[in-house]
C-alpha positions in Angstrom: -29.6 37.1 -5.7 -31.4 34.3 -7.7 -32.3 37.0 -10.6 -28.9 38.2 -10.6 -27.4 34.8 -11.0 -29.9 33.9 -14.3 -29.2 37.0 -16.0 -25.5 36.5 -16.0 -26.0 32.6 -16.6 -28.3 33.9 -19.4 -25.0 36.1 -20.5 -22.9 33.4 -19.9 -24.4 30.9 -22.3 -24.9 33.4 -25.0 -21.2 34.3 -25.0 -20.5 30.5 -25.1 -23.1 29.6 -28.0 -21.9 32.6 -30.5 -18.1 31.3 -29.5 -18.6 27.9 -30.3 -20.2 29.0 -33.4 -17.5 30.5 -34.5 -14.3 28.8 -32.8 -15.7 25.1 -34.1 -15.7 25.9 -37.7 -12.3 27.2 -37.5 -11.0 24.7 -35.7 -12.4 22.1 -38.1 -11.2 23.5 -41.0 -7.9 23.9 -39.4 -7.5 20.0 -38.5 -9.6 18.3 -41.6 -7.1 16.5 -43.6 -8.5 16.8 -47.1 -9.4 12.9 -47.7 -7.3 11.6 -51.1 -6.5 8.5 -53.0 -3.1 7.4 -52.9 -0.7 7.7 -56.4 1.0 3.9 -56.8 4.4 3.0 -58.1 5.8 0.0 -59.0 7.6 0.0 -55.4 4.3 -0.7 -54.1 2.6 -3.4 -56.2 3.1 -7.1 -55.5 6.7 -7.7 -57.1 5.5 -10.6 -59.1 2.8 -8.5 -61.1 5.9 -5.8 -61.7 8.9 -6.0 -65.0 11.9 -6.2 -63.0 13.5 -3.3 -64.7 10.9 -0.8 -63.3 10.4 -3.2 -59.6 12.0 -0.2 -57.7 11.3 2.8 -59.0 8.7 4.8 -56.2 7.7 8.1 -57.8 6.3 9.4 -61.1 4.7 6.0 -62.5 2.1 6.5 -65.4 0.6 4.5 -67.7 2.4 4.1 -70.8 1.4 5.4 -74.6 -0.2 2.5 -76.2 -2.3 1.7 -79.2 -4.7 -1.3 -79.4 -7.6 -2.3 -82.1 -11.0 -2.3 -80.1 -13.8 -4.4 -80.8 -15.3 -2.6 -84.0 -11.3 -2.8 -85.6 -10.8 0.9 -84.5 -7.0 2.1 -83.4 -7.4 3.4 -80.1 -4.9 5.0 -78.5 -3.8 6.8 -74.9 -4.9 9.9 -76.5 -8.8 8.6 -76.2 -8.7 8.5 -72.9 -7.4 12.1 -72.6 -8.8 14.0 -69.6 -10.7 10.8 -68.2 -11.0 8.6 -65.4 -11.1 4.8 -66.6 -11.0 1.6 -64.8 -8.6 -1.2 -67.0 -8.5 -5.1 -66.3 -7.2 -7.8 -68.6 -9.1 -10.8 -70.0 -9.9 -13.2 -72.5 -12.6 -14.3 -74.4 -12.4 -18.0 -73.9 -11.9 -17.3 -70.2 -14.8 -19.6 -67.8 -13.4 -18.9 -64.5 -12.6 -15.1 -63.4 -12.9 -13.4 -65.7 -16.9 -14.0 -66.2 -17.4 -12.6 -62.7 -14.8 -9.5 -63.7 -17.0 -9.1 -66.7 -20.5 -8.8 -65.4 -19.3 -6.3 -62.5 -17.4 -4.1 -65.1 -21.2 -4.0 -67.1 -22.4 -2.9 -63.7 -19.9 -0.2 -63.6 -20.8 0.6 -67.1 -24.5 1.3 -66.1 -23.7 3.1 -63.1 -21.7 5.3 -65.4 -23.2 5.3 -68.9 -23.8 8.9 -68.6 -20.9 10.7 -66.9 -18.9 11.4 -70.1 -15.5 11.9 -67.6 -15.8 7.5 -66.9 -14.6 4.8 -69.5 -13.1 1.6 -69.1 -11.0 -0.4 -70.9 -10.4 -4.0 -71.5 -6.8 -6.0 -73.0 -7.2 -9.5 -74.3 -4.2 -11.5 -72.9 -4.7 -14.3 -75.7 -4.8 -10.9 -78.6 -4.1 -13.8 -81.4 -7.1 -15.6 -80.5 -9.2 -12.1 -79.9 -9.9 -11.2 -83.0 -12.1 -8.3 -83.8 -14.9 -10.6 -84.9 -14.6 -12.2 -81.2 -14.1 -9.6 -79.2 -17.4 -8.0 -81.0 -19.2 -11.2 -80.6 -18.2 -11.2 -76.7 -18.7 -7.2 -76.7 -22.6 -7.8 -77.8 -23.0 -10.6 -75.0 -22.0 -8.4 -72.3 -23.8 -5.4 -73.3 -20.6 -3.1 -74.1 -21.1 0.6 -74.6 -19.3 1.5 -77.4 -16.5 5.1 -77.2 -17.5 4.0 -73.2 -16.2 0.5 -72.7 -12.9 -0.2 -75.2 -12.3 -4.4 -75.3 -9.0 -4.8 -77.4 -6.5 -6.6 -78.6 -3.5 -5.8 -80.3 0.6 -6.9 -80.6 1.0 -9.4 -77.9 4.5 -7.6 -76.9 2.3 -4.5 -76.5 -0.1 -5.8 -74.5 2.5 -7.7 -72.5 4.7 -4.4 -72.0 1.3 -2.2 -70.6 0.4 -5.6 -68.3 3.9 -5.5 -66.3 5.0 -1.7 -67.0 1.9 0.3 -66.7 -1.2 -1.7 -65.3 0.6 -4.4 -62.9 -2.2 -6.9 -63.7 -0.7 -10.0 -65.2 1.9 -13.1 -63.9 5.2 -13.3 -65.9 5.3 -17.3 -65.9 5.7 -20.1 -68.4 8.3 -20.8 -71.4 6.7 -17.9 -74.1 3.4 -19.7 -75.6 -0.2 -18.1 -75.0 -1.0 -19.8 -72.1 2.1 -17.2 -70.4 -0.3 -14.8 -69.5 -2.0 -15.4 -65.7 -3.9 -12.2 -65.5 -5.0 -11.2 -62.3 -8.5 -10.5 -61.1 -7.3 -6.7 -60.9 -9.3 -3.4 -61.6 -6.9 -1.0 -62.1 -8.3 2.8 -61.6 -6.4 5.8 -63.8 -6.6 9.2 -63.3 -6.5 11.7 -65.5 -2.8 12.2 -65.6 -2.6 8.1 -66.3 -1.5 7.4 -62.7 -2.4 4.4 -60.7 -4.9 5.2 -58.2 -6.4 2.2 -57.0 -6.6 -1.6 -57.3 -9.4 -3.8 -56.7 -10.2 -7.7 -57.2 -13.0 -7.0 -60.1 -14.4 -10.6 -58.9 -16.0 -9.3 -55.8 -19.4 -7.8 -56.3 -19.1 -5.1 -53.0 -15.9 -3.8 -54.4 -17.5 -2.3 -57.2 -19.3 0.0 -54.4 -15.7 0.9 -53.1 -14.3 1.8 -57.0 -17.4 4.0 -57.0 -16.5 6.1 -53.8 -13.0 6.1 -55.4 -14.1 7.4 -58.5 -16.2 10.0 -56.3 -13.0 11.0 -54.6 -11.2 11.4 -57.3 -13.8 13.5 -59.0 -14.0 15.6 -56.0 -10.2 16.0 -56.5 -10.5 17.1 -60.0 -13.1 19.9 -59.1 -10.9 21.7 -56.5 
């Protein structure tokens, strides 16, 4: 009776081992959602940071074609940044509040990154009249900026004003039209290959830098599919 009952058990909990092994998997790949990043519109950012032309518009938002002068007086253009992930924010030189913080963790992104040739970032001066190339390579040498890897720029202040509220979302339309109009946000803004909006982070807090980089690994993972 007893030897009867352990071979069948023994039966039993083969039959169950070799089903689970094959039933689990199955069922796993059945139910996994494959994890991705979400694609922002303009509907979705903070309607302060968005041109009210473009406030209510939900689908198919990229960043615009643009053209700035980077810190060694080279025009660089969307077409640099063709195939890449980058991570934009907006600055100035003369800044001593935010923006020092945004600038030492976008170096420590930099690092992190220097040799995956699919990362850049890339930096607009909000006060582009004062940001001259002599400054913004005087600034680019004090914060250890990678050349062809970390762009700082300046350029037409309508053009930079036009990519802050129409493509990026990182700046405050407030004052009366002098340089002082443009309240930039502590936003890093990360673009996918196809120039949409992937993710925004405040580039003052040191653990978000850890979150842009599983976002980055996401998207990477995304990109290799």
């Amino acid at each position: 009776m007893e030897a009867k009952f352990f071979k069948k058990s023994k039966y039993t909990l083969f039959f169950l081992l070799v089903f689970s092994a094959i039933t689990i998997p199955i069922f796993y790949h059945l139910v996994k959602v494959d994890e991705k990043l979400p694609v922002y519109s303009p509907a979705d950012i903070n309607p302060k940071l968005v041109d009210a032309s473009i406030r209510n518009k939900k689908k198919n938002h990229k960043v615009a074609d643009f053209s700035l002068i980077n810190q060694n007086g080279e025009t660089i253009t969307n077409k640099d940044f063709d195939g890449k992930i980058y991570v934009a924010d907006f600055f100035f030189t003369r800044c001593q509040t935010i923006c020092i913080a945004m600038a030492y963790n976008m170096s420590e992104l930099q690092e992190h990154y220097k040799n995956d040739t699919d990362i850049m970032f890339l930096s607009h001066s909000v006060t582009p009249t004062i940001d001259s190339v002599s400054v913004l390579r005087d600034y680019a040498d004090k914060k250890g900026v990678i050349d062809k890897k970390w762009h700082v720029t300046t350029g037409s202040k309508k053009h930079i004003y036009a990519l802050a509220r129409k493509s990026y979302f990182a700046v405050l339309d407030e004052g009366s039209g002098d340089e002082n109009d443009f309240i930039h946000t502590e936003n890093f803004v990360l673009i996918d290959k196809e120039r949409r909006i992937r993710g925004m982070y405040d580039g003052t807090e040191k653990e978000n830098m850890q979150k842009i980089i599983d976002d980055i690994s996401l998207l990477k993972e995304e990109y290799s599919k």
